[in-house]
Steps between C-alpha positions, in 0.01 A plus 500: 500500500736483178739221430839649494706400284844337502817674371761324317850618355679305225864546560777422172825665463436723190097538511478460137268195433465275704404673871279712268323161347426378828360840604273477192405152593374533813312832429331351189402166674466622879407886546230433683778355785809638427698772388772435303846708498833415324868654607826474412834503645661641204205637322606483042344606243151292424617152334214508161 
């Protein structure tokens, strides 16, 4: 039987770094665990 994996949203207002960092994080460091999403509320333009 397969381990399924946990999902996980990152929630910030615009989506443009930071939700998107944490998504990263947690998919570089934990895939084998989780699955990492990111939202926003007011989804902007990506903050480079």
């Amino acid at each position: 039987m397969g381990m399924n994996k946990k999902k996980v949203l990152f929630i910030c207002t615009h989506n443009s770094a930071r939700s998107q960092m944490a998504e990263g994080f947690l998919n570089a460091y934990y895939s084998d665990r989780y699955e990492g999403y990111s939202a926003g509320t007011e989804p902007k333009k990506i903050n480079e």
